[in-house]
Every structure is written in structure tokens, then in C-alpha cells.
C-alpha positions in Angstrom: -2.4 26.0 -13.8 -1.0 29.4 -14.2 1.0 32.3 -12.4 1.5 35.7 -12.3 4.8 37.3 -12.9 4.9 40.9 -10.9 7.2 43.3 -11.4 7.0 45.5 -8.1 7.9 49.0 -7.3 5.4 50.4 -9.5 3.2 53.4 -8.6 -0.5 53.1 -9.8 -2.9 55.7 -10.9 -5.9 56.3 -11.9 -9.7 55.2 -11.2 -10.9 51.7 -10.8 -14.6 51.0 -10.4 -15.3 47.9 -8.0 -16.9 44.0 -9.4 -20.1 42.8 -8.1 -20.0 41.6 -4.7 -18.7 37.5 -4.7 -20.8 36.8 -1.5 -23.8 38.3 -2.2 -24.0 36.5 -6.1 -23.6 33.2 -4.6 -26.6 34.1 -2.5 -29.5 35.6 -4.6 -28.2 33.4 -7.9 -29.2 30.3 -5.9 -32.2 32.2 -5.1 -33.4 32.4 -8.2 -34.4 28.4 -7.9 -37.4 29.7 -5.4 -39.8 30.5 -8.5 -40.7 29.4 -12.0 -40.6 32.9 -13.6 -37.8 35.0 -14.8 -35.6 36.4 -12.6 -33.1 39.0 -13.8 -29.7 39.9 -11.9 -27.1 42.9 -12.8 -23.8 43.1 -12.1 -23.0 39.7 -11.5 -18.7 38.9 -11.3 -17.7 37.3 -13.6 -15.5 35.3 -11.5 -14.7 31.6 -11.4 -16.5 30.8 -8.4 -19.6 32.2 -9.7 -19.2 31.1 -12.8 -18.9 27.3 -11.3 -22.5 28.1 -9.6 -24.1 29.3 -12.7 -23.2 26.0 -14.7 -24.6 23.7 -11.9 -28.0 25.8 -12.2 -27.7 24.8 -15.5 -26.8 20.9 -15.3 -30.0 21.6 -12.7 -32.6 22.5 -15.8 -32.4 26.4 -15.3 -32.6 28.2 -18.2 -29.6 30.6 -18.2 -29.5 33.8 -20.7 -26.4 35.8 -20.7 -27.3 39.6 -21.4 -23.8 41.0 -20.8 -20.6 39.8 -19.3 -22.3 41.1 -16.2 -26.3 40.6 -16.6 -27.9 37.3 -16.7 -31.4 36.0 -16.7 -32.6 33.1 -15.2 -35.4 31.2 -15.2 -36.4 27.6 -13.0 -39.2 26.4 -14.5 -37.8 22.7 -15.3 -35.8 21.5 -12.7 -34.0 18.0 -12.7 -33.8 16.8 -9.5 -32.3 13.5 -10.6 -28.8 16.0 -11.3 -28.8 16.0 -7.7 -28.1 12.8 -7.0 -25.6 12.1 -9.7 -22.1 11.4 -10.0 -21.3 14.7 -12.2 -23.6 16.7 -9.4 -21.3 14.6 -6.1 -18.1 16.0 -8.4 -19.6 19.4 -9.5 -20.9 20.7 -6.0 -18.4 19.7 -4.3 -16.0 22.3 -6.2 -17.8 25.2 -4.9 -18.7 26.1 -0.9 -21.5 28.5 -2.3 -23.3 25.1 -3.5 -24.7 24.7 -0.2 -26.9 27.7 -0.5 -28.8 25.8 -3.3 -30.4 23.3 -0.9 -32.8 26.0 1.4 -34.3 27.0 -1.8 -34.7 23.6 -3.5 -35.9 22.4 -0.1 -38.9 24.8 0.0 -39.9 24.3 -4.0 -39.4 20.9 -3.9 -39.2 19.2 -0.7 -35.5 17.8 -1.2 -32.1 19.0 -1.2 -29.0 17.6 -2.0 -25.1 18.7 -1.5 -21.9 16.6 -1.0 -19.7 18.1 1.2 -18.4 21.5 -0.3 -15.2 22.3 -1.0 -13.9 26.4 -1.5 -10.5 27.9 0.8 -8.1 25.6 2.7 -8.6 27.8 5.6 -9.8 25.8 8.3 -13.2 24.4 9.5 -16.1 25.7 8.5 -18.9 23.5 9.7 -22.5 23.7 8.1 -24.6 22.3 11.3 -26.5 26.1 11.5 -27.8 25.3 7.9 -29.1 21.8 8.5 -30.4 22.3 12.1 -32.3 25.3 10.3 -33.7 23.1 8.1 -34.4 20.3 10.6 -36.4 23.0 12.9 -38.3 23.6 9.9 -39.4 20.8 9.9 -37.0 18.5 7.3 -35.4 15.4 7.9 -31.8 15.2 7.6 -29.4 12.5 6.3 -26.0 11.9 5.8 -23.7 9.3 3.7 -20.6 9.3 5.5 -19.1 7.2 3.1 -19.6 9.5 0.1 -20.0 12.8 2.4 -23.0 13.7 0.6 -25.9 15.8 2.9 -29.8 15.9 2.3 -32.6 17.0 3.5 -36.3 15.9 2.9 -39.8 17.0 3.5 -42.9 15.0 2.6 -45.7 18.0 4.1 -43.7 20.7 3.6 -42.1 23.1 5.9 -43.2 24.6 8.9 -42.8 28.3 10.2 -41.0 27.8 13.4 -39.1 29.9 16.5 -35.6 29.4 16.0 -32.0 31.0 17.9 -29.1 30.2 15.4 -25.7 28.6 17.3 -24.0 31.2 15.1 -24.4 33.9 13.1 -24.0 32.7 10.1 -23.8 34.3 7.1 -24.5 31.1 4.7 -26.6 29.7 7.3 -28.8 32.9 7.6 -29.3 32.8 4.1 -29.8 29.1 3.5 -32.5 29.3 6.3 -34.5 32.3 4.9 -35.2 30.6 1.5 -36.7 27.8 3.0 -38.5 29.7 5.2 -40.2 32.2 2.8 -41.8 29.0 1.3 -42.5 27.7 4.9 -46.3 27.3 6.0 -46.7 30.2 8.7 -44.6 32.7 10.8 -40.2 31.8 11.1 -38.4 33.9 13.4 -35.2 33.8 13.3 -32.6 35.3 16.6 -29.4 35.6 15.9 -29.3 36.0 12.0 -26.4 37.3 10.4 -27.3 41.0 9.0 -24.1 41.9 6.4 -25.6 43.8 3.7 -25.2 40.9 1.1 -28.4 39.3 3.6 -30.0 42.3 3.2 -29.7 42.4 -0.1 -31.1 39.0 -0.2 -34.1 39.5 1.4 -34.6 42.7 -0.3 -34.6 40.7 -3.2 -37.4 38.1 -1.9 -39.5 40.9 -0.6 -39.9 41.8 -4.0 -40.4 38.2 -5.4 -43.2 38.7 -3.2 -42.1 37.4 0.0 -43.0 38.8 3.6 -39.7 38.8 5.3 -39.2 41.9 8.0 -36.5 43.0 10.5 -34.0 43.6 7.6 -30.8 45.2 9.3 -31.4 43.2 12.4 -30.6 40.3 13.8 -33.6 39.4 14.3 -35.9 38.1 11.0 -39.9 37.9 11.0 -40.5 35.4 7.6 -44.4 35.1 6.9 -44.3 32.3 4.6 -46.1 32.3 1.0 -47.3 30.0 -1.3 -45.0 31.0 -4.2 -42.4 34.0 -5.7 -42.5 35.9 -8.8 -40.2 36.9 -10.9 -37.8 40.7 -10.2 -35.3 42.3 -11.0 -32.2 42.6 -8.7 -28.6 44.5 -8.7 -26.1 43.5 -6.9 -24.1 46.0 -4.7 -20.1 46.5 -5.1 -17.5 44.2 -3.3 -16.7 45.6 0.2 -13.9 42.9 0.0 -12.5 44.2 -3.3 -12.7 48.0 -2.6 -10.3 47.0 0.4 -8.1 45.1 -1.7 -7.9 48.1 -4.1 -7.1 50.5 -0.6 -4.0 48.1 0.3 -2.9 48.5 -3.0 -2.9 52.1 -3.2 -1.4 52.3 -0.3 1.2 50.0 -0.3 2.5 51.1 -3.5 2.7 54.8 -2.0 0.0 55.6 -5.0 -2.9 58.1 -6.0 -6.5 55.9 -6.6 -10.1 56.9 -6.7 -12.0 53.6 -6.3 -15.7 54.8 -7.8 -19.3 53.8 -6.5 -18.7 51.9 -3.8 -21.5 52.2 -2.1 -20.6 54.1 1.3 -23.4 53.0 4.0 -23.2 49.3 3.1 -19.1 49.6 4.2 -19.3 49.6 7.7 -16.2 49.5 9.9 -14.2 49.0 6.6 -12.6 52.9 6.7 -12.4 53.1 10.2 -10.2 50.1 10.0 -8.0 51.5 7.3 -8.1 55.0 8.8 -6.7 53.1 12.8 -3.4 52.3 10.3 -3.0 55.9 9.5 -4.2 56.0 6.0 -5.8 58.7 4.4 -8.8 58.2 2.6 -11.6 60.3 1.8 -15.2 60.0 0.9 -15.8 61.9 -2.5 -19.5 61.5 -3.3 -19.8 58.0 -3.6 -16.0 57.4 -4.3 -13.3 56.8 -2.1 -10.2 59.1 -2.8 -6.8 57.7 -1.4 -4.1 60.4 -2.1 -0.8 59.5 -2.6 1.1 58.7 1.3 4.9 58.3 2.0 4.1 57.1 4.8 1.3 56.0 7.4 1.3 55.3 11.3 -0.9 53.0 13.5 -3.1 54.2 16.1 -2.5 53.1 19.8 -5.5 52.8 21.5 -6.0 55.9 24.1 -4.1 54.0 27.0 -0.9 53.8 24.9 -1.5 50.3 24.2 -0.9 47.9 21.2 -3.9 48.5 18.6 -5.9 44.9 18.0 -7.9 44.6 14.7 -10.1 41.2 14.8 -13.3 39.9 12.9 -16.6 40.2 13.6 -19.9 39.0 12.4 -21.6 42.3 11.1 -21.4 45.3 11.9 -18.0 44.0 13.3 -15.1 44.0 10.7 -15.1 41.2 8.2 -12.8 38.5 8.1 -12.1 38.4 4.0 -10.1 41.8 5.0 -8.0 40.6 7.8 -4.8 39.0 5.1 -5.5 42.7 3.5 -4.9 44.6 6.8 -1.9 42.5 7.9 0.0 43.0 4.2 -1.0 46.7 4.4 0.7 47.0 8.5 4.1 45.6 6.9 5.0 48.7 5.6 3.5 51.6 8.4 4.8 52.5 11.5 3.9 50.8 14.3 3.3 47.5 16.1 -0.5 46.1 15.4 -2.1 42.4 16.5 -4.3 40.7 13.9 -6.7 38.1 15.3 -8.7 36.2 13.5 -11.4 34.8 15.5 -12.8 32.7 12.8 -11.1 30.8 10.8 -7.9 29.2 12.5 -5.4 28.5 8.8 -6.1 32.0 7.4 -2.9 33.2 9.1 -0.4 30.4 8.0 0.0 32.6 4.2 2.5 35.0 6.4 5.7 32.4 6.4 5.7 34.1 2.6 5.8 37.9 4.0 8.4 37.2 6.4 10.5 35.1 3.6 9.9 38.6 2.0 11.4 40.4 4.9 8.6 41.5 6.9 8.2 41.5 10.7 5.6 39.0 11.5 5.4 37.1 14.7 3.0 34.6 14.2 1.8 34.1 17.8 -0.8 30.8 17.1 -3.1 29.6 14.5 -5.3 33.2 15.3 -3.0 35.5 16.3 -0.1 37.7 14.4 1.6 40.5 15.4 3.0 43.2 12.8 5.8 45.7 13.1 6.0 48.0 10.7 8.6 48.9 8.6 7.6 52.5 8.1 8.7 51.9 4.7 12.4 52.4 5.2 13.1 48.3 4.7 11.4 47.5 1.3 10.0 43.9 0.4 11.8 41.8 -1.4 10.6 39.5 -4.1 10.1 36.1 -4.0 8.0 33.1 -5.6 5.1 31.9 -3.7 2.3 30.1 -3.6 -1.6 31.3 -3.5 -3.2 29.1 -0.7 -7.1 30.8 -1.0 -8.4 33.9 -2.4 -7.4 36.2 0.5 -4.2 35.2 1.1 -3.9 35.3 -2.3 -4.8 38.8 -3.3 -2.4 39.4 -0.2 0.6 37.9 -1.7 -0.4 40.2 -4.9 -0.3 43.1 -2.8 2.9 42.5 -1.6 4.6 41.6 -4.6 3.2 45.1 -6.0 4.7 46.7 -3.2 8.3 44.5 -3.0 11.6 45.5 -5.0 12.2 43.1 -8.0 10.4 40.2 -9.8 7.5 37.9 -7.7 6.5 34.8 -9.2 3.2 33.8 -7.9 1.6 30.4 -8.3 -1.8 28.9 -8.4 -3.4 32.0 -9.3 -6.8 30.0 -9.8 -7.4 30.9 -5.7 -7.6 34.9 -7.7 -9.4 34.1 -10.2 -12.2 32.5 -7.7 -12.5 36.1 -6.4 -11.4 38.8 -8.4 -12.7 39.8 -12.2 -10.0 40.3 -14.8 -7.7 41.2 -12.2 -4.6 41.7 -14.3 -6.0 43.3 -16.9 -7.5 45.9 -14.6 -4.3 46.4 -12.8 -2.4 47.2 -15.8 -4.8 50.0 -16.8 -3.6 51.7 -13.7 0.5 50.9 -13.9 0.9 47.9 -12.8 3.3 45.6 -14.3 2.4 42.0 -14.7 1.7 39.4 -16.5 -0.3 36.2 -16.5 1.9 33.0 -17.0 0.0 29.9 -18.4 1.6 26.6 -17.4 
């Protein structure tokens, strides 16, 4: 295990240019299982989390060739299914919540598809019945070993193009359930799809593999299944969730950052959100340009009232941000309610900003209500503990921002999410320092 030591009060500067996008590598990697030719992908993180699924693609039998720390090639043309019903396979995918997105595409190649039960963030429920009922309209039967919490899903005839409404709109789910259906016999349609870019990216992707997938945007998907994919080429787009970690960090630490390429039309409500707080950010080409701010006050909403920022599936505002958004509120003027509609633990990190001196009413397991120091009561440091990646970079945010010396521990939950992240801090001021135990 390791830490990070932070020494806060530190103004950054300079440029930082954003990582591959986390959500959207998990996706199209696992996609790469749907054919036997060579599929390569660009700008790949080279984070832990991803880094766990490439390994178990190649415990599966796909042939991985690293290009660059950020290019890979793959290639599925010997697959060992008897991996996924090992011991090393029960331990190995059950590490990793992205696993799960390796069983739509293994389902429509193969006709089986195993998973035990995924790990990923202690941050509250998140149930996987929109994947499997997917599959199960499709036409697979579903089992479960409750005893071992392994999943799977078979298909002796293959699967069927079917009508389906999805309970949610699940972003896992959407994607699980399109690469099974591309493979499907006939026409899927699928209501209710999640449409983030990282699933429009994905079936981007399998349009030019050769599949017929239409509606892209929308939540509502048109999949004419083939009989196989080809081989592409495919680059992922920047992190939406790191390009907002990199704005509470400017911002917090009253500092001048250019964040390059970020990729303005896939960030949706992401500035508006930042810009309700009072910060000052502006589009520069491509770039987002956060000038240096002594200050920043929330928006009421135009009845005077308290201003709400919640999640939404897309184009709502994204969960992953909502830690960010309630750090950044400690320090502006102004009262604000985060609710996270979601996911009911992702709110328990705060006990470590109040022990740090901000004002945080938690209200229940969704609710918290800020009040702003305007800057003119500091943070104070602390030791702490990362819980999951959001709360996590949250905490780092903070301890960037407070006066003196944070200790912060199980910095793996970082490292799951964010590429070099020290390193690429210190290039622009930071002080801090990684602590192996």
C-alpha cells in the first residue's frame, strides 16, 4: 500500500493535457473480443483499472501488443474459454467491475459468458440485472451460483434480435447489451439506452468493425445484427471526469491552468456546472482556460432559492463529478445542495472535509449541503483515507487547497483512475510525494 504526502497552499501553473477516458477503455477494450482480426486502440490510460482488464484478455488467449504506453493492439483469435471458469479467472474478475462488459461480447462469439460477481468502489449498490435481463431477452439462459457468486449466461442457437425497454439507463448495461446484439440474428431495438459519449464511441467503433448499429446520440438503438466484425482502428476521446478534476484543482488552489484538447461537444453540462459555482472558465479552441480567481460565488436559482446540483444519466450531469463539485463549493461563496441520486455511500468521504474544517451538513445517505467559505477560513490538513477513486481525487483536491501537510492513504483507489497523477501534478507546482509502505 502507499500514500501521498501533500504539501498544500501551492499555486499551480501551466498546461496539462487530459488521459484517455477510464469508462470508455473498459468498454471498446472488451470489445475487441467480438472478432478474430486485429483491432488497434489509441490513447488507452494507463491506469490500474485498465491495466487489470488488459491482463485478463490476456489470461483469456488474446494476443496483446503494446505500441506505446498508450497504443495497444489486440487481437482474439484464440480464445480459452476454460479461463473462464477457473479459480485464477473467479479471483481475477472479480477485482475489476469493468469485467462484466467482457460477457456481451463473449456471449455473441461464443455462446457463453462468465463473471463472478465484480468488485470496483465501495460506494453502494450497483446491481447488474439490466445486463443479464438484456441478455436473457436475447435469447440466453441465465444462471447463478450463489455460493461462489459467479454469473453466466449461455446460448446453444445463438441470439436473437429482439424489442427490448431497459429498467435503467445503464451505461454498462447499454454497452454490455449492444455487443451481444451486433452478433444477434436480426433487428434489436433497444428504448431507453444510455447515450454518454463513451456509448457512442462504442458503437462508432462497431459500425466500423462492420456492424449496423443506428440511432447513435439517442436513446433509442436500431442493432441489425451480422454474422461477424473486422478488424479497425479506434481512439479514445479525453476524460470528461479528469478535465473536471483538473478545474477543481485550479480553482481551488486560486491558480492559472489551460487543460488542452478536451474535446468540447462531448462535455455536456460539465461547464455549466462549474460556471453555476461562479467559476470562470473559457473555451480557447479546443482548450479550456481557467484564469487565476480569488474568489467565486454560487448562483441562486432565479427565485432566490438554494442552487441543487444532482446526477443524471446523459445529457444530465455525471455522477463521477459530484465529490469534485462538493470539494470545489467548500471554498466559494454561497450555500449549494449536492444530491446524488445514484449511488447512496458516495457522500460518506465528507466526515474528512469537515474534520478539515469545512461546512458540510450531510443531510442522508444522498444529500449534502455546502456553505462556502469564500475562502476567508482555509482547510486544514489532515491524514485520511481514500475510500474510491472519486472520493479520492477529492481528498487530493483538498489537501492541495488546505494549509499544511495531508497524509493520504490507500492511494491505490487514485491510481484505478488517474495516470501518473503525481508526477503530472508536480510539472505544474504541486508539492507531493508518493509514500511506499
Amino acid at each position: 500500500m502507499a500514500s501521498f504526502k501533500i504539501e498544500g497552499s501551492q499555486k499551480l501553473n501551466g498546461t496539462i493535457t487530459p488521459q484517455g477516458a477510464k469508462n470508455e477503455a473498459l468498454q471498446v477494450i472488451c470489445a475487441v473480443l467480438l472478432t478474430s482480426d486485429k483491432v488497434r486502440i489509441n490513447n488507452i490510460p494507463d491506469i490500474l483499472d485498465v491495466n487489470k482488464l488488459i491482463f485478463i484478455l490476456g489470461e483469456l488467449g488474446v494476443k496483446v501488443e503494446k505500441l506505446s504506453s498508450n497504443s495497444y493492439v489486440f487481437q482474439a483469435d484464440a480464445i480459452n474459454l476454460d479461463y473462464l471458469e477457473s479459480a485464477d479467472f473467479k479471483k481475477d474478475g472479480s477485482s475489476l467491475r469493468g469485467s462484466i462488459m467482457i460477457v456481451g461480447p463473449l456471449l455473441a462469439r461464443f455462446g457463453k459468458g462468465y463473471i463472478p460477481r465484480p468488485g470496483g468502489d465501495k460506494i453502494g449498490r450497483r446491481r447488474l440485472d439490466t445486463h443479464f435481463q438484456g441478455f436473457i431477452d436475447l435469447g440466453a439462459k441465465f444462471r447463478y451460483n450463489r455460493e461462489e457468486y459467479f454469473y453466466g449466461v449461455e446460448t446453444d442457437s445463438g441470439l436473437q434480435g429482439t424489442e427490448m425497454l431497459l429498467d435503467e439507463a445503464s451505461v454498462t448495461g447499454t454497452a454490455n447489451i449492444i455487443m451481444a446484439a451486433v452478433l444477434a440474428k436480426g433487428r434489436t431495438t433497444i428504448y431507453n439506452a444510455a447515450c454518454e459519449p463513451y456509448i457512442q464511441q462504442l458503437s462508432k467503433m462497431l459500425n466500423s468493425m462492420g456492424a449496423k448499429i443506428s440511432g447513435v446520440g439517442s436513446n433509442l438503438l436500431i442493432i441489425d445484427g451480422v454474422k461477424e466484425l473486422q478488424g479497425c482502428e479506434h481512439t479514445i476521446l479525453p476524460d470528461m471526469i479528469e478535465i473536471g478534476s483538473w478545474i477543481g484543482m485550479a480553482v481551488m488552489t486560486r491558480s492559472e491552468l489551460t487543460i488542452k484538447n478536451v474535446s468540447w461537444p462531448n462535455l455536456g453540462q460539465i461547464p455549466n456546472v462549474f460556471r453555476k459555482l461562479g467559476i470562470n472558465l473559457e473555451k480557447k479552441g479546443d482548450d479550456i482556460y481557467i484564469p487565476e480567481q480569488d474568489n467565486y460565488e454560487i448562483q441562486n436559482y432565479i427565485d432566490g432559492s438554494v442552487l441543487t446540483v444532482s446526477d443524471a444519466p446523459w445529457p444530465g450531469f455525471t455522477p463521477d463529478l459530484l465529490s469534485i463539485v462538493l470539494v470545489v463549493a467548500t471554498q466559494a461563496k454561497g450555500t449549494v445542495l449536492i444530491h446524488q441520486k445514484m449511488f447512496e455511500s458516495r457522500l460518506f468521504f465528507v466526515d474528512k472535509l469537515i474534520d478539515m474544517g469545512a461546512k458540510v451538513i450531510l443531510c442522508d445517505p444522498h444529500r449534502a449541503t455546502v456553505i462556502g467559505h469564500n475562502f476567508q477560513s482555509q482547510l486544514k490538513a489532515t491524514k485520511m483515507t481514500s475510500p474510491d477513486i472519486r472520493a479520492g481525487i477529492s481528498l487530493l483536491i483538498a489537501a492541495l487547497s488546505a494549509k499544511g501537510t495531508s497524509i493520504i492513504h490507500n492511494i491505490e483507489q487514485i491510481d484505478r483512475g488517474y495516470e501518473n497523477i503525481e508526477e503530472r501534478l508536480r510539472a505544474i507546482g504541486a508539492k507531493i510525494e508518493r509514500i511506499e509502505d
